[in-house]
C-alpha positions as CSV (number, residue, x, y, z in Angstrom):
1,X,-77.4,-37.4,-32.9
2,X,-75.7,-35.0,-31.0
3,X,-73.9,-37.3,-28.7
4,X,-72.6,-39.1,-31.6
5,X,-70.4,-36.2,-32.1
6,X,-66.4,-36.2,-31.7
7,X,-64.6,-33.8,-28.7
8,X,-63.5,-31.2,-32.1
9,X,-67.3,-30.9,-33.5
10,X,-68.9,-30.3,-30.0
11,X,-66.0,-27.7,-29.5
12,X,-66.9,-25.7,-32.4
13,X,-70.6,-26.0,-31.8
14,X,-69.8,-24.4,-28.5
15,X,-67.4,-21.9,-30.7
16,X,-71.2,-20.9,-32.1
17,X,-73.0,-20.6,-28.9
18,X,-70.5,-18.1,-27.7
19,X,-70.6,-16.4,-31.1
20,X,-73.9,-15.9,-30.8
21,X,-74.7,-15.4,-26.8
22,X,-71.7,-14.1,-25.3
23,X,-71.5,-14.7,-21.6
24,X,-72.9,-18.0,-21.9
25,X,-72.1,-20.1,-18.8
26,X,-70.6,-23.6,-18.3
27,X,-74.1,-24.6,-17.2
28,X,-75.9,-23.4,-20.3
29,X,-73.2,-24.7,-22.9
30,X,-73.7,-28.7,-20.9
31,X,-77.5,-28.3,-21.3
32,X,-77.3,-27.4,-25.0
33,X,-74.3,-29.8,-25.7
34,X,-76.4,-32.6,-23.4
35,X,-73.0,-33.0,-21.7
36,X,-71.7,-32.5,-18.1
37,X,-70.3,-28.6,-17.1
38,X,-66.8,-30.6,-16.9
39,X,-66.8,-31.8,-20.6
40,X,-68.2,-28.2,-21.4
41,X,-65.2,-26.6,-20.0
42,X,-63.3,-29.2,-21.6
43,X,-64.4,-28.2,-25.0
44,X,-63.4,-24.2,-23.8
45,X,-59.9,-25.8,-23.4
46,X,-60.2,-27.7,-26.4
47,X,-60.7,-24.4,-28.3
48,X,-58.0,-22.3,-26.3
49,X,-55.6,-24.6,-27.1
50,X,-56.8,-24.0,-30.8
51,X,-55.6,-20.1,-30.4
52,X,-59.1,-19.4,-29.4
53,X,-59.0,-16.1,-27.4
54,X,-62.6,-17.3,-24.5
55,X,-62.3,-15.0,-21.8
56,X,-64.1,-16.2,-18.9
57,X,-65.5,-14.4,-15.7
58,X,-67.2,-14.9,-12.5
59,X,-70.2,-14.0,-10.8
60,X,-73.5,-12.8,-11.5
61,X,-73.3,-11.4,-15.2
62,X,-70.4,-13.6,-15.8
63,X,-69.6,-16.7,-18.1
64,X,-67.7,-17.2,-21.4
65,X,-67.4,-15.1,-24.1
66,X,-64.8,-14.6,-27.5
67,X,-61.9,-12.3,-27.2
68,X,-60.8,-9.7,-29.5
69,X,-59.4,-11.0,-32.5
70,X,-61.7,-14.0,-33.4
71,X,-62.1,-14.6,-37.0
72,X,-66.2,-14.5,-37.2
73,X,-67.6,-15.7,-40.7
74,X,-68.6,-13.4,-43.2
75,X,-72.0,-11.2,-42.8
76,X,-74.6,-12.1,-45.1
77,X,-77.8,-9.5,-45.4
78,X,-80.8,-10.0,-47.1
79,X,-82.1,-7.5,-49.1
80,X,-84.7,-6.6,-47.0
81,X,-82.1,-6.4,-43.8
82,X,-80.4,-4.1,-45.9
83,X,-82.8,-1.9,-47.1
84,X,-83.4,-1.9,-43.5
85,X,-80.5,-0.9,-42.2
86,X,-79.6,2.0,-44.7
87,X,-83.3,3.1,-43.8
88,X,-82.5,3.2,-40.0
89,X,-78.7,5.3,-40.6
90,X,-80.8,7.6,-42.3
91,X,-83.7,8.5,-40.0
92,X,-81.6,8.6,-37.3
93,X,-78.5,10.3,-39.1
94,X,-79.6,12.2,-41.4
95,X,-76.1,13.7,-42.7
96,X,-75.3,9.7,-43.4
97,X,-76.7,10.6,-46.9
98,X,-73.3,13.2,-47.5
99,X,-70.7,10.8,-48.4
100,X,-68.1,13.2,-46.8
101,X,-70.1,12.6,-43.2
102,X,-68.3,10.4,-40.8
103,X,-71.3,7.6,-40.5
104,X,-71.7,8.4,-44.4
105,X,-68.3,7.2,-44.9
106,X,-69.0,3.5,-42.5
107,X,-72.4,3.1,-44.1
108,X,-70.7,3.5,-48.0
109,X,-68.1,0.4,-47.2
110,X,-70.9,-1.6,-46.0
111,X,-72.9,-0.7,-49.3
112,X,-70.2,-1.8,-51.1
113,X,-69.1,-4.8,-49.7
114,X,-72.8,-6.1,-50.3
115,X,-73.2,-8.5,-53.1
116,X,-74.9,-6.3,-56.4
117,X,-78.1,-8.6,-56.0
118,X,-78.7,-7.4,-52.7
119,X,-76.7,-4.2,-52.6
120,X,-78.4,-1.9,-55.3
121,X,-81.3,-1.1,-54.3
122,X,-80.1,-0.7,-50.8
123,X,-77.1,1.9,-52.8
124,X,-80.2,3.8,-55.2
125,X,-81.8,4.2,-51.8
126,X,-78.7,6.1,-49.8
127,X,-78.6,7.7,-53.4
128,X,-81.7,9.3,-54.2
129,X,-83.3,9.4,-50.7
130,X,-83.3,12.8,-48.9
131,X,-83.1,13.3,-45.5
132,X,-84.4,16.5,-43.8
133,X,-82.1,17.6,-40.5
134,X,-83.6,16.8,-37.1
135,X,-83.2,20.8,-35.8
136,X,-83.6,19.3,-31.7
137,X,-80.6,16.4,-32.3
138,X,-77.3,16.9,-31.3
139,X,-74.4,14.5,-32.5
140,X,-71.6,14.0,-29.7
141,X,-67.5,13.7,-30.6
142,X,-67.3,9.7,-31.6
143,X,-64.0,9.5,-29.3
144,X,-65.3,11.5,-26.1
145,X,-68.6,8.8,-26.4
146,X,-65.9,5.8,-26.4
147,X,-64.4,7.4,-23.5
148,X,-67.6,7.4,-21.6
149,X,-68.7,4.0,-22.7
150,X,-65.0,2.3,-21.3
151,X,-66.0,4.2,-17.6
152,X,-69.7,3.2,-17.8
153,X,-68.3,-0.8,-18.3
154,X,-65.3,-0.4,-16.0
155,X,-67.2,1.4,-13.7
156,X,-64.7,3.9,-12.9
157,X,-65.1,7.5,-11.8
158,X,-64.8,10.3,-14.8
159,X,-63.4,14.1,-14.2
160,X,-65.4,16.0,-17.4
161,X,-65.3,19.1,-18.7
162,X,-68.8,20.6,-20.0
163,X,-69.9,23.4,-21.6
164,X,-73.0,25.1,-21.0
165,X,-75.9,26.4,-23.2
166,X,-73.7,30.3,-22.4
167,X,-70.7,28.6,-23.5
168,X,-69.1,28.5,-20.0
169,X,-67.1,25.6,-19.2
170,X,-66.5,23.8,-16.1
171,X,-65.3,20.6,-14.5
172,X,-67.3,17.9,-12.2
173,X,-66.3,14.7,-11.0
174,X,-69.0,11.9,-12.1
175,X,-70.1,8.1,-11.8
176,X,-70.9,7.8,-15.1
177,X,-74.1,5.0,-14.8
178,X,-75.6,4.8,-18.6
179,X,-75.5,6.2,-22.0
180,X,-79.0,7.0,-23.1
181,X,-80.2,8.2,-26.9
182,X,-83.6,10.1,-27.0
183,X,-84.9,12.4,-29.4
184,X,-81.8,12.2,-31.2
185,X,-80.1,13.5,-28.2
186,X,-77.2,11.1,-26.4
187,X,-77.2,11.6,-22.8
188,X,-74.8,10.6,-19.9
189,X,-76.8,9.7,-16.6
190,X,-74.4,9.7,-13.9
191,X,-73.9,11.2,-9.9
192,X,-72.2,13.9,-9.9
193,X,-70.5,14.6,-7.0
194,X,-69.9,18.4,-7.0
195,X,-74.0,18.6,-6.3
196,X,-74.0,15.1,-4.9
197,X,-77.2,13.9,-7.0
198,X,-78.4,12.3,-9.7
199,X,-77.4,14.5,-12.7
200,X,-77.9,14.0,-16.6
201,X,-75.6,15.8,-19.1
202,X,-76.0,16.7,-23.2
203,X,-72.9,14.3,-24.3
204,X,-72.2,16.7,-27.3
205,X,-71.2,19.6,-24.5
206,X,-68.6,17.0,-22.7
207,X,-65.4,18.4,-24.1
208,X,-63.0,16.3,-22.1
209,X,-63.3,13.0,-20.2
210,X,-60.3,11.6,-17.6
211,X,-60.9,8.8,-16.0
212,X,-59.9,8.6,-12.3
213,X,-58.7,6.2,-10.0
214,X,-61.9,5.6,-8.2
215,X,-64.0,2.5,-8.8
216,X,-68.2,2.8,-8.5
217,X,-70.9,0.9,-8.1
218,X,-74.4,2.0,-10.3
219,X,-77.7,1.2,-8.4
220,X,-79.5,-2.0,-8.1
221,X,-82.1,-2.6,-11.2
222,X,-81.1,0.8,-12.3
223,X,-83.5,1.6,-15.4
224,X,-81.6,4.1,-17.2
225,X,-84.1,5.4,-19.5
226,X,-86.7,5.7,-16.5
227,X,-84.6,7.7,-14.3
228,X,-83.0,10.1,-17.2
229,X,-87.1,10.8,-18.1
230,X,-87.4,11.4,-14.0
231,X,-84.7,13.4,-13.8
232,X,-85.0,15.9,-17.2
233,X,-87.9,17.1,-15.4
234,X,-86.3,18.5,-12.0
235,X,-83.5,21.1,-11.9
236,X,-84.5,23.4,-14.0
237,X,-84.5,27.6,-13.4
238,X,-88.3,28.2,-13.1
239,X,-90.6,26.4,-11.1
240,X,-94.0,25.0,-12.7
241,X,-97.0,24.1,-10.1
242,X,-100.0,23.3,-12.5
243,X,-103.7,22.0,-11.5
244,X,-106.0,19.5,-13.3
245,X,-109.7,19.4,-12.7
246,X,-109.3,15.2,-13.6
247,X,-108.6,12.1,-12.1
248,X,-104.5,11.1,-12.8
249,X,-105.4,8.5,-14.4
250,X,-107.1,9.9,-16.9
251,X,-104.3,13.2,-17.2
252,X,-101.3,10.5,-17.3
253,X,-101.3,9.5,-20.7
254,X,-101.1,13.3,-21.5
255,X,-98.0,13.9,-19.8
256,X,-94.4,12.5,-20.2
257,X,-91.2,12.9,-17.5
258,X,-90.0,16.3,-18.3
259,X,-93.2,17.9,-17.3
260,X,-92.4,16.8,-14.1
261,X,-94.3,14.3,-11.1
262,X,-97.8,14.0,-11.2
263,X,-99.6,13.7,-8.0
264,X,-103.0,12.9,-6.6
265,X,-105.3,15.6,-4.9
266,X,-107.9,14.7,-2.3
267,X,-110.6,16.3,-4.7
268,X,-110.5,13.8,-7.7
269,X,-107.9,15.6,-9.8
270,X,-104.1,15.7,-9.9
271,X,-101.4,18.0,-9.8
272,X,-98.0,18.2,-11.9
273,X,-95.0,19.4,-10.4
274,X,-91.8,20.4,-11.9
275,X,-89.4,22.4,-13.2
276,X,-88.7,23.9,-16.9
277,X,-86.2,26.3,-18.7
278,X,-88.6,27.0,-21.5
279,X,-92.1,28.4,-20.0
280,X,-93.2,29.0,-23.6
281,X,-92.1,25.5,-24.8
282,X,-93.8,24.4,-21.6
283,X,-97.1,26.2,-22.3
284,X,-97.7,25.9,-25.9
285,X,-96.1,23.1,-26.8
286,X,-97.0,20.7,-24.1
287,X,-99.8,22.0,-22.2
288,X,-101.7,23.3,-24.5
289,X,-102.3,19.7,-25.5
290,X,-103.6,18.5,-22.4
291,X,-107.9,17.8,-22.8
292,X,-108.3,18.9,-19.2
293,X,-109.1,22.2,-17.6
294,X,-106.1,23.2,-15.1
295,X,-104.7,26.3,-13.9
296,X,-101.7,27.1,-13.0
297,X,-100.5,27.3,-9.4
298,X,-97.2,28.4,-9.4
299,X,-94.4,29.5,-11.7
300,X,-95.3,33.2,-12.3
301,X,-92.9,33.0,-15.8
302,X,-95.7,30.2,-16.9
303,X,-98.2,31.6,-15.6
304,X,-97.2,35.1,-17.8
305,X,-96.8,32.5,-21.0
306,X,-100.3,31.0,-20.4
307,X,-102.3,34.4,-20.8
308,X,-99.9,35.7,-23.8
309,X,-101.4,32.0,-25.0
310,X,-105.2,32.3,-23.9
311,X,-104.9,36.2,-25.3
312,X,-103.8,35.4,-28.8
313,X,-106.3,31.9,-29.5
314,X,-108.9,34.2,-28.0
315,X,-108.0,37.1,-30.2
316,X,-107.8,34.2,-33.6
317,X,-111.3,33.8,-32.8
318,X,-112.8,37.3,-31.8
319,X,-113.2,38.9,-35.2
320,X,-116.5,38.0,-37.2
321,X,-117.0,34.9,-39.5
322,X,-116.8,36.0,-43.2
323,X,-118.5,34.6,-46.2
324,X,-115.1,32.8,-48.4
């Protein structure tokens, strides 16, 4: 019975809890020791007093959780977990299968270390698999990325130095908010304050990151992932204005963030708004597979990419059928 046990063993089942759900509170440790929150924080002392770095904090967000330096057991995988995991470092990573590549080299050790029963087919698969490059990913600088994870937890203000797509650099003074990975592509959502708005940057262009002494504070309920979608979509050099003869509902599905916002008309159909850099990218590649007539209001460079478009399927289709 759980109550049966001594002070030491409900100390190290709480030693557990935090092992596995850091920031667990006083409250949720009494509940799952059946004890009171005073003999849980007993048992925190208990393991303290053990050498046991628990760091506590306050507030919203805050309870216990384990310090640096805690001895955790050893990790055991399955096979299957680690067929898994090699599987997963080489979608994502590609250049993990070149044992000279940085994630290569991490994901070799933990091959190794694996026990043979478990380990060689998870070893014969980083061996003989092949991984084709993702051409659109783009792998930031390991240390820069730490750099920018410390401000986004500490919630300090970052000076960075980017370069652009030309290869000019320049500096701007940030709130970093989030890290976000999509496509392959790590991004930093932040607000900048040199244009005083909500601003997303390529993490592989950030040359430099120094912190600042200014603290921050992100949005409420910020959705990181929602709001870099919303924002990849504004900003960009030529304007887009496009027309669907359908109701929004039924055009949605058919169009992610970057396109830009999609908006209601009085008629029964919708209208996309937005912004691109690509208008060719923008016309074959995403309109073109959109099952609704539409035309294009406004953007004269998309508008120009459009016909080029229409002009060369019509011309595919012009010349006679012949007997094969």
């Amino acid at each position: 019975m759980v109550n049966e046990l001594s002070p030491t063993a409900r100390a190290l089942r709480a030693l557990e809890m935090l092992r596995a759900r850091p920031g667990t509170t006083a409250a949720e440790l009494a509940a799952r020791l059946h004890v009171t929150e005073r003999a849980a924080r007993r048992y925190v002392e208990i393991l303290r007093e053990a050498g046991v770095p628990v760091e506590s904090a306050r507030g919203p967000g805050g309870g216990y959780r384990l310090g640096r330096g805690t001895r955790l057991p050893p990790v055991h995988f399955t096979q299957a977990e680690a067929l898994g995991l090699v599987m997963a470092v080489l979608g994502s990573q590609p250049a993990a299968a070149d044992a000279d590549d940085l994630v290569g080299v991490a994901l070799g050790k933990v091959v190794k270390a694996l026990p043979d029963g478990v380990g060689r087919q998870a070893a014969q698969l980083r061996e003989y698999a092949a991984a084709a490059p993702d051409p659109y990913s783009a792998r930031p600088d390991p240390a820069v990325s730490g750099e920018l994870v410390d401000a986004v937890v500490s919630r300090h203000r970052v000076s960075l130095t980017h370069r652009g797509e030309s290869g000019r650099e320049w500096e701007a003074e940030v709130d970093p908010w989030a890290l976000v990975v999509r496509h392959g592509r790590w991004y930093l959502l932040c607000h900048s304050h040199r244009a005083d708005a909500v601003r997303t940057y390529r993490v592989d262009r950030i040359r430099a990151v120094r912190r600042t002494r200014h603290a921050f504070t992100p949005p409420k309920d910020l959705d990181p992932v929602a709001v870099l979608e919303r924002n990849l979509g504004v900003g960009w050099a030529f304007a887009t204005r496009v027309v669907f003869d359908a109701p929004l509902a039924e055009v949605a599905p058919f169009v992610h963030p970057p396109m830009g916002r999609l908006e209601p008309l009085d008629d029964d159909g919708c209208v996309l708004v937005g912004s691109t850099r690509n208008p060719a990218m923008y016309a074959q590649e995403w309109l073109a597979r959109v099952p609704f007539a539409f035309r294009v209001e406004g953007g004269e460079e998309l508008r120009a990419e459009i016909a080029a478009l229409a002009a060369r399927m019509t011309a595919a289709v012009a010349a006679p059928l012949t007997d094969c």
